[in-house]
N, C-alpha and C positions, 0 to 999 in steps of 0.2 A: 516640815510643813511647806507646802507648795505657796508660792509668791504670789499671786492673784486666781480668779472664780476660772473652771475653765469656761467661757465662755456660750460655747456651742452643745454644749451636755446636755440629756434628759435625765431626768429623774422622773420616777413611777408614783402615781400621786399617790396623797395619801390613804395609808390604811391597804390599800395593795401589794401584796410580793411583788418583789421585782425578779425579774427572771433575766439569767445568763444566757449569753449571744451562744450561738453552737460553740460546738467544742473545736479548737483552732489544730492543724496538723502538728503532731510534737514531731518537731525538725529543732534538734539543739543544731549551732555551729560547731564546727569543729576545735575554734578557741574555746566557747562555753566549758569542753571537757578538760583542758589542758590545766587546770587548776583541782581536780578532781582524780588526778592519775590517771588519766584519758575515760575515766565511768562515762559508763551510758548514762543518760538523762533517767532510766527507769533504776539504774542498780546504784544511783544517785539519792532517790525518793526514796527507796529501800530502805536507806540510810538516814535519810532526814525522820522517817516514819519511826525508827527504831528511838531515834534521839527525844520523837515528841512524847512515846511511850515512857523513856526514861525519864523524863522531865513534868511527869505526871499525867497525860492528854491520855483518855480511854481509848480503846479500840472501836468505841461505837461512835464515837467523836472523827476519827479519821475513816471512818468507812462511810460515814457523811460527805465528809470533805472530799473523798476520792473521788468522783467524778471531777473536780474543778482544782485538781490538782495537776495541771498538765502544761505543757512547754510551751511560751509562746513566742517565736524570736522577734515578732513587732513588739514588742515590751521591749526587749533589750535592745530593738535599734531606736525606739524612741530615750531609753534610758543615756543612750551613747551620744547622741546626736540633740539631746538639748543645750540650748542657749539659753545663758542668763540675758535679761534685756538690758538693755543699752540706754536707758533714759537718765535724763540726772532729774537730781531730788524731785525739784517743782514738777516736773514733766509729768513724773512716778504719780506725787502726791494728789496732782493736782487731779488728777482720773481715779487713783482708789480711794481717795478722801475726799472725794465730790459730794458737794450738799445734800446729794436725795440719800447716800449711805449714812451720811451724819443723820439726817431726820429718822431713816427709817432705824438706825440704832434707837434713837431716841424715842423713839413710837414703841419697839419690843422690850425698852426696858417699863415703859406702861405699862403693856401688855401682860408681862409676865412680872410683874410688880411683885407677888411673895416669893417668888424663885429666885430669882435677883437681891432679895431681902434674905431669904434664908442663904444663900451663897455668902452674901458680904457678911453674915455676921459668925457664918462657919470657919469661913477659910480669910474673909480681911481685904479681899480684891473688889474693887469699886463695878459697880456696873457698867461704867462705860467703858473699863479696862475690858470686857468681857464683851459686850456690844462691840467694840471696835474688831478682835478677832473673827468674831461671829461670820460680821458684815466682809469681811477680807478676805475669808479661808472662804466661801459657797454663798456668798450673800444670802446670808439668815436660811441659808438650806436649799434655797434655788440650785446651785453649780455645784453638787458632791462628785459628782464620774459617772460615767457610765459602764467600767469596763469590772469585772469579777475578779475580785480581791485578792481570793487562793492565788488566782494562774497568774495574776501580776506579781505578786510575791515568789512564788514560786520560780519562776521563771530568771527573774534578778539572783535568786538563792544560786541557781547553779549557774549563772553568769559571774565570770572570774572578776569583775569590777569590784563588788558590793558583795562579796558572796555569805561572810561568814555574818556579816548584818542582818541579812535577810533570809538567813538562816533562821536565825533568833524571830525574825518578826512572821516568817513563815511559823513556829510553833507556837508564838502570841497568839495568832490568830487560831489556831486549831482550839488553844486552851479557850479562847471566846466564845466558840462554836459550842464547847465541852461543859464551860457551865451556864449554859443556856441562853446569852443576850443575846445571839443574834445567829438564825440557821447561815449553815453555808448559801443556798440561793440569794440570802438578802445580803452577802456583804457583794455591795459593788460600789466600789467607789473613783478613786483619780487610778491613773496609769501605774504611780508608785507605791501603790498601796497605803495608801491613807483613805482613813473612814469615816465617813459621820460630817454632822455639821460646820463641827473645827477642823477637819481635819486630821484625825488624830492616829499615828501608827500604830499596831496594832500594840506596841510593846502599853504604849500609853494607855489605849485603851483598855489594855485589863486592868493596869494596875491604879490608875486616876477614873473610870469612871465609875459615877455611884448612882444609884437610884431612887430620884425624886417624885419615881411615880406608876407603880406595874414593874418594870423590869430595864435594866442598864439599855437603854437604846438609843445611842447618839445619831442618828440616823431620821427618828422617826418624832422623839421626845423633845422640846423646845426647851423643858423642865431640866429634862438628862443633862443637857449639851449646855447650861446655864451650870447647874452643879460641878459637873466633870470641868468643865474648864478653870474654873474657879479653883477646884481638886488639884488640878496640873500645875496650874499659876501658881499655888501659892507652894504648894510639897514640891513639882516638880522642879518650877524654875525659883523657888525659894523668895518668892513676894514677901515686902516687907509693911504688913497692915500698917496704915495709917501714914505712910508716907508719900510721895510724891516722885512722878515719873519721868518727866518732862515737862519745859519749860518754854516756852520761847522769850528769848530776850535780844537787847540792841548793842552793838561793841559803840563804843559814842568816840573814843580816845585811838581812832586809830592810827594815825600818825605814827605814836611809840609803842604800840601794844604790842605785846611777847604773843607772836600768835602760835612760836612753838608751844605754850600752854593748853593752846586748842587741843586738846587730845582723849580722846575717854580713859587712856591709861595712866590720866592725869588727873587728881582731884583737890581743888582747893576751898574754903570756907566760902561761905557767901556775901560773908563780909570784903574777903580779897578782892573777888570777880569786885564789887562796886567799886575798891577800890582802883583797879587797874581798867576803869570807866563802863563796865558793862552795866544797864539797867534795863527796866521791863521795856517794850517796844515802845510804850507813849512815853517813855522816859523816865519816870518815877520809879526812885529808887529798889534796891532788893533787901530783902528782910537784910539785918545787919547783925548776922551770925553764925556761926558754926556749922551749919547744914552745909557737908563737903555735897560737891556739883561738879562734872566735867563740864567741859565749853565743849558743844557738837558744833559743826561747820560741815553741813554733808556737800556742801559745794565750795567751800574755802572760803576767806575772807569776803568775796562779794555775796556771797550769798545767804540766805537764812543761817541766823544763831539759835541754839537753845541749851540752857542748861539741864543736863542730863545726870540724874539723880542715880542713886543704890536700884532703883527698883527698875531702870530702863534697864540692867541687866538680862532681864526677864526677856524681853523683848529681841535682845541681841542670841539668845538661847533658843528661843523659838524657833528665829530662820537669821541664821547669821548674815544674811547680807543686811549692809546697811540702809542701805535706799529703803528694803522692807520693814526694818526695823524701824526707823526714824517715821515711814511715813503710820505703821502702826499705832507707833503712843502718840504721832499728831493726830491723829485719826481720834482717839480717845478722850485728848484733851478737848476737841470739838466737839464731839458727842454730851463730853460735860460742861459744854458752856464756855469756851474760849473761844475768842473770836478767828477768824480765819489769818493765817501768818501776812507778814509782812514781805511783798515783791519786791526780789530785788530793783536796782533801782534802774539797773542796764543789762542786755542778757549778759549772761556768765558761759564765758567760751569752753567748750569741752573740746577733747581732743578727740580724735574719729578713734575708731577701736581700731586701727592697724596700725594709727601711732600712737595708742595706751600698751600695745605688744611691745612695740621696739622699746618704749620706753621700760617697760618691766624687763626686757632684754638688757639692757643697759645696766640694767640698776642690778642683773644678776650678773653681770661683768665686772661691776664696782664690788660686789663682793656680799649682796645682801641677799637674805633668802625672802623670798617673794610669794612662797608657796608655786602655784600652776602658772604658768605663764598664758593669761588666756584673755588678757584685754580687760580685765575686770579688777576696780581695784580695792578689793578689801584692806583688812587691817596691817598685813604685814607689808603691803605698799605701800602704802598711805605712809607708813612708819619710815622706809626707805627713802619714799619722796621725801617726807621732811627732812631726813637726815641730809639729804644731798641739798634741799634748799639752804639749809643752814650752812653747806659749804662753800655754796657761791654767792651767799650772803641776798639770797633773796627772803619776802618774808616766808615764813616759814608757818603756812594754814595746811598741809599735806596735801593741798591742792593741783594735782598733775596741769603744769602749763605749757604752752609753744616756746617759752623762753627757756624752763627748766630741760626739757628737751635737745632745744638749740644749745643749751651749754654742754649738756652730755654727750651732744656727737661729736662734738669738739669743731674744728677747723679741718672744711670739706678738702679733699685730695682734690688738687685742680689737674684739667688733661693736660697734657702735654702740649708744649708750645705747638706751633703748623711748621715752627723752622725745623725741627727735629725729625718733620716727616721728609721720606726721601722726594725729591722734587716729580711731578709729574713728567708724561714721555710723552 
């Protein structure tokens, strides 16, 4: 799932085909083949074509799709050359969980009041869990893509990055084509081949969407795209009815507080969290029981707290970066009526992205796997960084700092005295 609407996109109004751009020159690179036993791009598809046959897809299904099955290598230089964004939490949040997306959730779940009713009572996921994606992934269907589905999949298929992936979601999409929700002209959606309102790749798509009204069309149906996600939510990322996703709360005790605790791969009762001083933002205590909760810190001890429940799992499944995740199920909890978080109380210093690299550099010198080194700090830094706060006895929120850094480079190599140079002439 793509991290924000694209912005700049058209979509073909309603009740109209939409129609594919010309057919783009197929120029594979020369790396694209080096993962294929140097195949052409055509004796490539030969192959894919043969797989989709094996895998059930008709022949009158793929001789559809064959016009918009073709190479495009701007797919695969945008696929190469994206950047994750650089914002911290508030930054993130504070632009996709803007009040007119909170209202206008809250207006479509009016709107489509029995669709939303029949969702939560089929599959157990709250309307605003459902609203909050909506409004994320295409704002309510505004921002789907503009670019033809087949040729961005296909294209990624025999790019050696992602190949055997999109492999797989290049024949999802044939077998979509094959039992009839949507002809090949209509799928166009993002660059990476996600389709429909949510979102949704194709793999998703056959197998979570269902039809609430005429025929599976997440694309076109407000009905569909209410159901199917609800589908996905609850089978796919394994929702657990009636419980709760996220929280916001206030640390009050920080002085002594074990913020290596702060962790999602850490869960303790909600009784403990009060004890060890966390409560609701206005202060008032947290139910006093059992319901295990991680403590999120998506910006470290200064910054926003929430407790984070079994079901914000879902959330982390969807698009594993955190920043998206977090601002998702905040996005949800205000759709359903919580009030907007708590600012911190001073900014909260981020480090520039060439010194989140070094620092991940470091931290793969100390001896920790970090995943990609690439300025972005998911979960297996965040894990690192705490490790190493804990060894120089700072607190320990997985929060990357100027000091945790400054200790890791250690004590700077000074030049060489002037007396040691030979004297000038």
């Amino acid at each position: 799932m793509p991290c924000e609407p694209a912005s700049a996109q058209s979509v073909a109004p309603l009740g109209q085909p939409m129609v594919a751009p010309a057919r783009p020159p197929a120029v594979p690179s020369s790396r694209a083949a080096a993962c294929h036993n140097g195949a052409s791009f055509d004796r490539f598809l030969a192959d894919l074509k043969q797989q989709a046959v094996a895998a059930g897809v008709s022949q009158r299904a793929i001789a559809e799709a064959a016009p918009y099955l073709v190479y495009d290598q701007g797919i695969v230089n945008r696929d190469r050359g994206q950047r994750v964004f650089g914002q911290v939490f508030t930054e993130f949040a504070g632009r996709m969980a803007a009040p007119y997306r909170m209202q206008q959730g809250q207006a479509r779940i009016k709107t489509y009041a029995a669709a939303f009713a029949r969702a939560e009572k089929e599959y157990g996921v709250p309307p605003a869990v459902i609203a909050a994606f909506w409004g994320l992934e295409s704002d309510f269907g505004a921002n789907m893509g503009n670019l033809p589905t087949l040729r961005s999949l296909v294209s990624l298929a025999y790019d050696c990055r992602r190949s055997e992936r999109f492999a797989g979601e290049t024949i999802a999409a044939l077998k979509i084509v094959d039992r009839g929700d949507l002809a090949p002209e209509e799928m166009i959606g993002s660059w990476a081949g996600e389709l429909g309102q949510t979102q949704f790749l194709p793999t998703h798509y056959f197998n979570y969407a269902v039809d609430y009204g005429g025929r599976r069309n997440l694309l076109r149906s407000p009905e569909d795209v209410i159901g199917s996600t609800a589908n996905y939510i609850a089978n796919g990322l394994k929702w657990r009815r009636g419980e709760p996703w996220l929280q916001e709360v206030r640390v009050t005790a920080t002085s002594n507080f074990p913020w290596d605790q702060a962790d999602l791969t850490i869960q303790l009762p909600r009784s403990k969290w009060t004890q060890l001083g966390v409560t609701y933002p206005d202060g008032k205590p947290l139910p006093n029981d059992d319901m295990p909760a991680s403590l999120l810190l998506p910006m470290g001890r200064m910054g926003p707290a929430f407790l984070a429940y079994a079901n914000f799992a879902a959330y982390t499944e969807w698009n594993n970066s955190l920043i998206y995740s977090t601002t998702a199920g905040y996005l949800a909890t205000r759709i359903a009526g919580a009030p907007p978080m708590q600012r911190p109380a001073a900014r909260v210093a981020q480090l520039p992205f060439n010194e989140l690299r070094e620092l991940q550099q470091l931290l793969v010198r100390a001896g920790f796997n970090v995943g990609k080194v690439d300025g972005v700090m998911g979960q297996q830094s965040r894990s690192a960084v705490k490790a190493m706060q804990i060894k120089y006895g700072l607190p320990a929120d997985s929060w990357p700092t100027a000091e945790l850094l400054a200790r890791m480079r250690g004590p700077r190599t000074q030049p060489a005295a002037a007396a040691a140079l030979p004297p000038p002439r």
